[in-house]
C-alpha positions, 0 to 999 in steps of 0.5 A, a space after each residue: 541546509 539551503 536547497 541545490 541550485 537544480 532544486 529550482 527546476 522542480 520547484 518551478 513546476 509548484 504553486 508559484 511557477 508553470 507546469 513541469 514539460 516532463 511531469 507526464 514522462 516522469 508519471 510513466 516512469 515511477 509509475 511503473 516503478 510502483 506497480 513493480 513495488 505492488 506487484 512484489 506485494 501479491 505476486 509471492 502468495 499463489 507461489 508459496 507452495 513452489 517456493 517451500 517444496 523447492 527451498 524446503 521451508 518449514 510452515 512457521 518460516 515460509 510466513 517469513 517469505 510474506 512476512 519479511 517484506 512487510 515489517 520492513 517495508 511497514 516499519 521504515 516508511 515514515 523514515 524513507 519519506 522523511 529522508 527523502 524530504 530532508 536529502 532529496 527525493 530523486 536521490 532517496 528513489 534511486 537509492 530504493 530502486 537499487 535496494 529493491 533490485 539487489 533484493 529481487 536478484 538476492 530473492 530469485 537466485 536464493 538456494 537456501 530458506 535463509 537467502 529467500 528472507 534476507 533478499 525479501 527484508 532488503 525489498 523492504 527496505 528498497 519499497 520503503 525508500 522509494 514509494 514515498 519519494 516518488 510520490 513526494 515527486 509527483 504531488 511537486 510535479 503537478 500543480 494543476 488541480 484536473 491535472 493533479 486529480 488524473 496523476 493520482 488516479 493513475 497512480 492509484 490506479 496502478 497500484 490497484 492493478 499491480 496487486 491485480 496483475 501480481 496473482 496473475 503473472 504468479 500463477 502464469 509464472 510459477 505453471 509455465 516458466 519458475 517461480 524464479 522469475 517472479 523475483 526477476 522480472 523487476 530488473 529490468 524495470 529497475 535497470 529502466 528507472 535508473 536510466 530514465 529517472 535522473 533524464 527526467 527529473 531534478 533533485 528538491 528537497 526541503 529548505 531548513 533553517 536548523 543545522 541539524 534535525 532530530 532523528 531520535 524520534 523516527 528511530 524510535 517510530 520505526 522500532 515501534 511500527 516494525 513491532 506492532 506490524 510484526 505483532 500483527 502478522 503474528 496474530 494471523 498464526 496465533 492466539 491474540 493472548 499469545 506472548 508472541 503477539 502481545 510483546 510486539 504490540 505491546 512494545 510497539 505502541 510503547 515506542 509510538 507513545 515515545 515518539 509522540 513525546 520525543 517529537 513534541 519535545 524537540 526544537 527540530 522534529 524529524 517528523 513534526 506533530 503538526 502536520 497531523 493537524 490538518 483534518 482532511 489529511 488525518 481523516 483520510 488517513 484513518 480512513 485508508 487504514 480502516 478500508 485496507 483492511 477489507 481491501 487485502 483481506 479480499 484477495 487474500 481470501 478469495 485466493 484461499 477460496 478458489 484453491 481450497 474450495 473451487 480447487 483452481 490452479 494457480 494459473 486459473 486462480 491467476 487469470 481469475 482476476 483479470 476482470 478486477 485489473 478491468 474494473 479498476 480502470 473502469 472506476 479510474 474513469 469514473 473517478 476523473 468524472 464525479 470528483 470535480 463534480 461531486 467534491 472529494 469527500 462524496 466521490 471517496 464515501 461513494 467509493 466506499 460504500 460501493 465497495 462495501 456493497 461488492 464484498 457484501 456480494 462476494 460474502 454470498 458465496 458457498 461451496 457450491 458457487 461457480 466463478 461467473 455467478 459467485 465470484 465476479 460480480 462481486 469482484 466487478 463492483 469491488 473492483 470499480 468502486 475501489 478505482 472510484 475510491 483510490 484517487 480521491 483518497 489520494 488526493 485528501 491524503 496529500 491536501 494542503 501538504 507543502 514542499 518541504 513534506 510532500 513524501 512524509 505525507 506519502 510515507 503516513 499513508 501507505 502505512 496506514 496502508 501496510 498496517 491497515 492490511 496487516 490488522 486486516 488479514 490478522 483479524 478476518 483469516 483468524 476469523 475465517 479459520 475459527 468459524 471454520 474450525 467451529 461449522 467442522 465440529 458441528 459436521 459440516 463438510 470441509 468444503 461447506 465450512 471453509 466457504 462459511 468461514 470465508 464468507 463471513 470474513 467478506 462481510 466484515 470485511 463490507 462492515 469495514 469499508 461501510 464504516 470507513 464511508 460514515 467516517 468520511 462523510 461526518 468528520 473530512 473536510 470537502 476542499 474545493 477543486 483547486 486545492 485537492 492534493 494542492 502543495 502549498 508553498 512553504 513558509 518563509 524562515 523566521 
């Protein structure tokens, strides 16, 4: 399949050609659509107890409001960001942002539990489209190093705050206006996308020599990473020996085996094996899976805490975390700063052990901490360094990707995101809630022994982030400026 004639228009803004006039319009407008897509990630949590009082969902089923749409989201990934290489990204992100609007008003009109899932699964789905074209987009559209080092950290820097702002328009939404509306307001960001993105942006795809491509090998990765994230989510509820956890997993890392084989084996892989050869990009990868975990598990938690111990509402809980979005910014600032100084692999080790150092802080926390001296200086640290660390991460993820596979490499690394974050929550919550169980019958008060259970949660969660920063200084690459996240042109066909 030979590229569209207006295919031209975006490769011009490639390693060969000027910068695209309209990458910066363009970077508003998916942006905004990611941080819709991050939004939807955390908005739902501070407004679970709403949702189940008003749709009367049993405990184990309202699991499935969080649940549903990250086994989608986590499972199809890989698939959306190769689709999009192979069909077109333009074409795959209108296609998402549509899913994922139906899946919003499906959701906030829901009546019935039944409804509610249906609509998160297809949000999913909508999210697993859409993120890895968009940022298969950007990473084509900005060919400039400074440049591209600055529209990765926006980028990042707006899924961080979406997550941010999600638990404070929840609890903003669900006190004063509906939970509803939680679902509703990406709408009009969709409707907005819609217009916006086909002004701004021509169609690329990859240019293949073969007739017809083999798609065995993602059906069957897709079937394995959907049950391994399941397995996971799984494991939060229940025992690791449970056959409800073990049979996923199990079946799961199974099929990824099977893809691993039926993707060697085959003259036309979907998702070909040597894209993993690239060491910066592999690294950086293991390293965003291993510092996610300790990443989400935060808010997570930290939510439980502030409810459960501190006995915030969710609108207090909400705003709680406004200093976050502002640290965030702050470490995207600081970024842009250190890493044409420092190089990528020490401004992302720098990233990671500050963040380690912010999560140690907020392990300090008992049932007695207030929010000023117990909760937000960890947060302020946490919050900066992790602004420092996303754009760097970003950028190694993306080193040395050429255009034909520019969103598959953006579909590996918000998997590595989905189930760095699903292994995370799965093990430190259970963490949490055994330590718990144990300081209860030892006679410590309620309080006393959910903070201790938390804490210890944060600390491991340090030891992650401290893990993930060993990992990166002894084994990435340290590429210089002008490659970072750089697209390389494709080779001629043979």
């Amino acid at each position: 399949m030979t590229a569209e004639p207006n295919e031209k228009a975006v490769h011009q803004g490639g390693p060969a050609g000027p910068p695209d006039p309209r990458r910066w319009r363009t970077l508003a407008v998916l942006g905004l659509v990611q941080f819709m897509l991050i939004l939807d990630v955390t908005v739902v949590n501070i407004a679970l107890p709403r949702i189940q009082d008003t749709l009367g969902f049993s405990s184990a089923g309202l699991a499935w409001v969080v649940n549903g749409y990250v086994v989608m989201a986590g499972g199809l990934l890989l698939l959306g960001g190769r689709l999009a290489d192979v069909f077109g990204r333009r074409r795959l992100f209108m296609a998402g942002v549509v899913v994922f609007g139906v899946g919003s008003v499906v959701c906030g009109a829901a009546a019935n539990p039944a409804t509610m899932v249906t609509g998160r699964f297809v949000q999913g789905l909508g999210e697993a489209l859409t993120a890895p074209a968009a940022l298969g987009l950007i990473a084509l559209l900005f060919t400039d190093a400074k440049e591209r080092g600055k529209a990765f950290g926006i980028w990042g820097g707006l899924a961080g705050l979406g997550g941010v702002t999600g638990s404070v328009l929840s609890g903003v939404l669900v006190d004063l206006v509906s939970w509803r509306w939680i679902f509703l307001i990406n709408v009009p960001v969709a409707v907005v996308a819609l217009v916006l993105v086909p002004m701004l942006t021509s169609e690329s795809r990859m240019t293949r020599v073969r007739a017809r491509l083999d798609f065995s090998g993602a059906i069957v990765g897709t079937l394995g990473l959907s049950a391994v994230v399941y397995g996971l989510l799984q494991a939060v509820s229940r025992s690791w020996g449970a056959w409800q956890v073990l049979v996923p997993l199990l079946g799961g890392l199974a099929a990824l085996a099977a893809m691993l084989a039926i993707e060697s084996r085959s003259a036309a892989p979907l998702i070909p094996l040597s894209f993993f050869a690239n060491r910066t990009r592999l690294v950086a990868n293991v390293a965003t899976l291993v510092s996610t975990g300790g990443f989400f598990t935060y808010s997570y938690l930290l939510t439980m805490y502030e409810q459960q111990v501190l006995h915030y509402s969710p609108l207090t809980g909400g705003l709680s975390y406004l200093p976050f979005g502002f640290a965030i910014g702050l470490g995207i600032g600081a970024n842009n700063a250190l890493m044409p100084k420092l190089g990528v692999r020490a401004t992302l080790a720098i990233g990671f052990v500050g963040s380690a150092v912010g999560l140690f802080l907020t392990g300090m926390i008992d049932a007695d901490s207030g929010y000023v001296g117990g909760v937000l200086p960890g947060m302020i640290i946490l919050g900066a360094f992790t602004g420092i660390a996303i754009p760097a991460s970003t950028s190694a993820a993306l080193h040395e990707v050429d255009t034909e596979n520019s969103s598959l490499a953006s579909a590996v690394q918000n998997v590595m995101q989905q189930v760095g974050a699903a292994v995370g929550i799965a093990c430190l919550v259970a963490l949490a809630l055994t330590h718990t169980t144990g300081q209860l019958r030892s006679g410590a008060a309620p309080d006393a022994a959910a903070a201790s259970g938390f804490a210890l949660s944060f600390w491991v969660g340090a030891a992650l982030m401290a893990a993930a920063a060993v990992l990166v200084l002894a084994l990435l690459g340290n590429p210089k400026a002008a490659e970072w996240g750089a697209p390389k042109e494709n080779p001629a066909p043979a």
